[in-house]
Each structure stands twice: as C-alpha cells, then as structure tokens.
Rosetta silent file (secondary structure, phi, psi, omega in degrees, C-alpha in Angstrom):
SEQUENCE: XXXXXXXXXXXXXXXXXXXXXXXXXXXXXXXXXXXXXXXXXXXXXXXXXXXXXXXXXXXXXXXXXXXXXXXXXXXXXXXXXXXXXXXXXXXXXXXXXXXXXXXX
SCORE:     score description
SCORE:     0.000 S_00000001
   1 L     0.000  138.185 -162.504  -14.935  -13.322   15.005 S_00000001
   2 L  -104.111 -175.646 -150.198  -12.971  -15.155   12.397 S_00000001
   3 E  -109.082  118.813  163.318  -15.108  -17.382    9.488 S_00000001
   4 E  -117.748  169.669 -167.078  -14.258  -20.848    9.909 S_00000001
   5 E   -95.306  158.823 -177.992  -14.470  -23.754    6.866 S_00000001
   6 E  -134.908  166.060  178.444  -16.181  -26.825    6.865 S_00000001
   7 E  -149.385  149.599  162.969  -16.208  -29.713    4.544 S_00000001
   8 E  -101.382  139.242 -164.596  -19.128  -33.040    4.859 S_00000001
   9 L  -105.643   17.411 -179.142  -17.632  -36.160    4.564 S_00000001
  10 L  -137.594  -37.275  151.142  -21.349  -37.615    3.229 S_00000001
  11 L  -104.903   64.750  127.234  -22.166  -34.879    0.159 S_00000001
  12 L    68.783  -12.008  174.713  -18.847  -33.554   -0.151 S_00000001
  13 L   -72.027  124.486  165.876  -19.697  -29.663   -0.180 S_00000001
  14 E   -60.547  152.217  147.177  -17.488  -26.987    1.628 S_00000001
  15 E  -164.134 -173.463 -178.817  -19.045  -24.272    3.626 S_00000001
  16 E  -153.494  137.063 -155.660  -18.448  -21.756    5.941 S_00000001
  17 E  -124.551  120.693  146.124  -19.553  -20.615    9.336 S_00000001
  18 E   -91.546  119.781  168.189  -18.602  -17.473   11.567 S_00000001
  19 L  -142.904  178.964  173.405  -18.525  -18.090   15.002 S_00000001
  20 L   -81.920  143.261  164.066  -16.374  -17.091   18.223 S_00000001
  21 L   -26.635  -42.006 -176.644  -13.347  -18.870   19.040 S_00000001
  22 L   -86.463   -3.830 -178.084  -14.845  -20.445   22.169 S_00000001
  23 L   -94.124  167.749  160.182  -17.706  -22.087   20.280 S_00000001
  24 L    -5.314  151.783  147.300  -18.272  -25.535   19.671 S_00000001
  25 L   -54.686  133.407  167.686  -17.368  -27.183   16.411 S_00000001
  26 L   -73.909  154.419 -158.877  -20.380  -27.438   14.267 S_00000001
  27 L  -115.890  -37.181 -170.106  -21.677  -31.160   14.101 S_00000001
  28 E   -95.778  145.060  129.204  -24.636  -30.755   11.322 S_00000001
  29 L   -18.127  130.259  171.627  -24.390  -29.700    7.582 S_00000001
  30 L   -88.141  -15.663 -156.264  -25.712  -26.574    6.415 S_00000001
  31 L  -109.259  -57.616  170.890  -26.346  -27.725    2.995 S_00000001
  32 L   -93.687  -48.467  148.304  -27.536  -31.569    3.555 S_00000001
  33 L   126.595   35.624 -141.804  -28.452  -31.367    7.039 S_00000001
  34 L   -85.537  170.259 -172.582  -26.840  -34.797    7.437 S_00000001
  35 E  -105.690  150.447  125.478  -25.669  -34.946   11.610 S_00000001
  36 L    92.889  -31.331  170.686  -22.273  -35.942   12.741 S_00000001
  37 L   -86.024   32.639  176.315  -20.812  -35.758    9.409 S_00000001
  38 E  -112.362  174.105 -174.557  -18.793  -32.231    9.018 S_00000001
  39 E  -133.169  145.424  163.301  -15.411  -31.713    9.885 S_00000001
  40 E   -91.034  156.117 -172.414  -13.764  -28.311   10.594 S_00000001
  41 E  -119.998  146.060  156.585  -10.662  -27.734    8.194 S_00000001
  42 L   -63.150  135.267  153.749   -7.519  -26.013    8.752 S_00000001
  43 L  -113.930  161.835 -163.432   -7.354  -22.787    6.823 S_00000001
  44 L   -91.304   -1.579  178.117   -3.968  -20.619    5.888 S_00000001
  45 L    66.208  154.680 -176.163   -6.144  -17.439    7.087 S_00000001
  46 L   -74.926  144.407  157.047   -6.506  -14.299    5.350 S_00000001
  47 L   -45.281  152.098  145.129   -3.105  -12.009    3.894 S_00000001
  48 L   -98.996  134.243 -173.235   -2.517   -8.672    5.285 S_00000001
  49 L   -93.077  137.846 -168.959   -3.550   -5.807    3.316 S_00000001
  50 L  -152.040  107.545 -179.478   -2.315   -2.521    3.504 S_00000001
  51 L   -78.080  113.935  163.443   -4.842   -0.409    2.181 S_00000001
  52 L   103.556  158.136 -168.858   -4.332    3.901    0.993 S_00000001
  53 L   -65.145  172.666 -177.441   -1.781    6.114   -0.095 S_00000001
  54 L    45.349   -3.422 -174.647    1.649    6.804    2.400 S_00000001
  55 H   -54.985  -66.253  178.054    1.011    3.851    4.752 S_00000001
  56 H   -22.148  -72.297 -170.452    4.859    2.773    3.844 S_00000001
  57 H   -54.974  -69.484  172.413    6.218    6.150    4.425 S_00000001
  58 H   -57.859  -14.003 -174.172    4.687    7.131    7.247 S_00000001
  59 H  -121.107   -7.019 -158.344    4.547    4.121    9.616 S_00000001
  60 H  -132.200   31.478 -158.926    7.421    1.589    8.301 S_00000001
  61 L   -72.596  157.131 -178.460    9.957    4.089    7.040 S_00000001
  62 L  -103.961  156.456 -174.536   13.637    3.162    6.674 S_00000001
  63 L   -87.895  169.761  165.363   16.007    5.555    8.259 S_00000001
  64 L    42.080   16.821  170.000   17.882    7.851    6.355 S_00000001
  65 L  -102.470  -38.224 -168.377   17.395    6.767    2.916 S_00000001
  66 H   -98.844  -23.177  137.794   13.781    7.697    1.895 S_00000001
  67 H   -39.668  -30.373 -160.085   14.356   11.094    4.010 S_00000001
  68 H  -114.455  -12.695  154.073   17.412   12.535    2.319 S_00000001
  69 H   -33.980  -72.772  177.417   15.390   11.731   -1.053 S_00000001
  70 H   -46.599  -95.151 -139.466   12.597   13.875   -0.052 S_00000001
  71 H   -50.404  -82.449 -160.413   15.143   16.719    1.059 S_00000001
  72 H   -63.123  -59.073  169.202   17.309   16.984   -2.192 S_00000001
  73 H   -53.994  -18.207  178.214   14.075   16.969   -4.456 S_00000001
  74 H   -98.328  -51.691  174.966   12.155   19.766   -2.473 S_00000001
  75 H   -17.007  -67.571 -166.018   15.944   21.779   -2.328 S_00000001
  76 H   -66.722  -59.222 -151.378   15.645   21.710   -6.553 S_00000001
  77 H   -72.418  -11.389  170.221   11.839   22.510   -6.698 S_00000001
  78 H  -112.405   10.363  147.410   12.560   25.812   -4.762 S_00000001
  79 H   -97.721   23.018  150.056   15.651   26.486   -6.423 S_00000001
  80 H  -100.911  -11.980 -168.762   13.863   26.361   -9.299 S_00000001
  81 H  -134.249   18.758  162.306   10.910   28.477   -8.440 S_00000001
  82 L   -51.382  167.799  138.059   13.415   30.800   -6.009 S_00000001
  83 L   -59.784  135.984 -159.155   13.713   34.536   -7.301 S_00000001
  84 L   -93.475  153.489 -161.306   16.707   35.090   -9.513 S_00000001
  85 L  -103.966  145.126 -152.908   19.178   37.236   -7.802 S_00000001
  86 L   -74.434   14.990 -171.465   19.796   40.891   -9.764 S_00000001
  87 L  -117.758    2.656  178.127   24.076   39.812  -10.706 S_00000001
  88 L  -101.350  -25.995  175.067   22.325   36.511  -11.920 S_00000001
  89 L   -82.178  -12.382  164.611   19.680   38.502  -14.261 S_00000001
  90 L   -65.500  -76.145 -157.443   23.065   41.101  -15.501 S_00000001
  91 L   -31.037  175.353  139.815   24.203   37.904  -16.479 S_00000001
  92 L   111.306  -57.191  163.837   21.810   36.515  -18.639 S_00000001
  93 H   -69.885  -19.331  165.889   21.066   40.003  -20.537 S_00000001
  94 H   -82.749   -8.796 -178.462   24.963   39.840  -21.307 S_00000001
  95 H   -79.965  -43.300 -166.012   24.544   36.363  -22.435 S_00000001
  96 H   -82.383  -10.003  166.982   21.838   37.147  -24.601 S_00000001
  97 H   -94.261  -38.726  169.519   23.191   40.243  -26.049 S_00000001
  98 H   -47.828  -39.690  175.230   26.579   38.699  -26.973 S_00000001
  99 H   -41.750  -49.801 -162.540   23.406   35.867  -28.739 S_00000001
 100 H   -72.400  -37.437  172.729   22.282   38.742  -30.774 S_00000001
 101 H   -79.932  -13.874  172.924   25.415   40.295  -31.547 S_00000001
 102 L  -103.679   12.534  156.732   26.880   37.223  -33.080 S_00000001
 103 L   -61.325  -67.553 -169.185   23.516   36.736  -35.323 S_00000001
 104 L   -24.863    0.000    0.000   24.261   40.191  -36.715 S_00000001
C-alpha cells in the first residue's frame, strides 16, 4: 500500500496517509480537522535501493568483462600458492649459491 501526501489549503501543514490505491481521497485534515480542505499532492515516489553485498554481480552482470577479471586473478592466487616443481627448486639453490659465492 503506498503512503500518499497531503497538504490543507486552510492551516497549511503537510501530512501523510497510507491507504490502498482504490480508496477515496481523504477530504478532512488530520492535524486541524478542518473538512473539505486537503488536497492530495503528486509525489516523485521513493528511489530504488539495492541493498547487500554481490547484488551487481550476481543478477545484472555484464558479459564477458567482469568474468575474465575473476578468472585471471584466481589463475595468479593459485599460481602463487601452487607447489614449486623440483627443476624450479634446482634452480633457485643454483641461484642462491652463485649469491653466496659472489659475497665470498
């Protein structure tokens, strides 16, 4: 049931009433209780809100841009947290002993 606004044309105060769409206009005041003098007013209605995390992603997603995003950032986090392969760990002890040997 939406809230509709009111305004009295004899003390000048706004208010506001919820009622169903099919009723009546209201006719009295709420405030002065004067008869015959409110008017209903156009209002611009409420915004839409879009409330909680992922609502974007999941229901309004654009194709193939915010997907191949995702993809190439979870690729790097597990080839960063992959297992190192044993000709990538020679390497790395020859790197580091050539380190040591050119301290000496």
């Amino acid at each position: 049931m939406p809230t509709y606004e009111y305004e009295c044309s004899k003390c000048g105060e706004m208010f506001e009433a919820f009622q169903r769409i099919s009723d009546a206009p209201l006719k009295t005041c709420q405030l002065c209780g004067a008869k015959g003098t409110v008017s209903r007013l156009i209002s611009p209605g409420a915004g839409l809100i879009f409330k909680g995390s992922g609502f974007y992603i999941t229901d309004y997603k654009k194709s193939g841009t915010a997907g191949t995003e995702a993809k190439a950032e979870k690729k790097a986090e597990e080839a960063e947290s992959a297992p190192e392969k044993p000709a990538e760990k020679k390497e790395k002890k020859e790197v580091s002993a050539k380190k040591t040997r050119a301290k000496d």
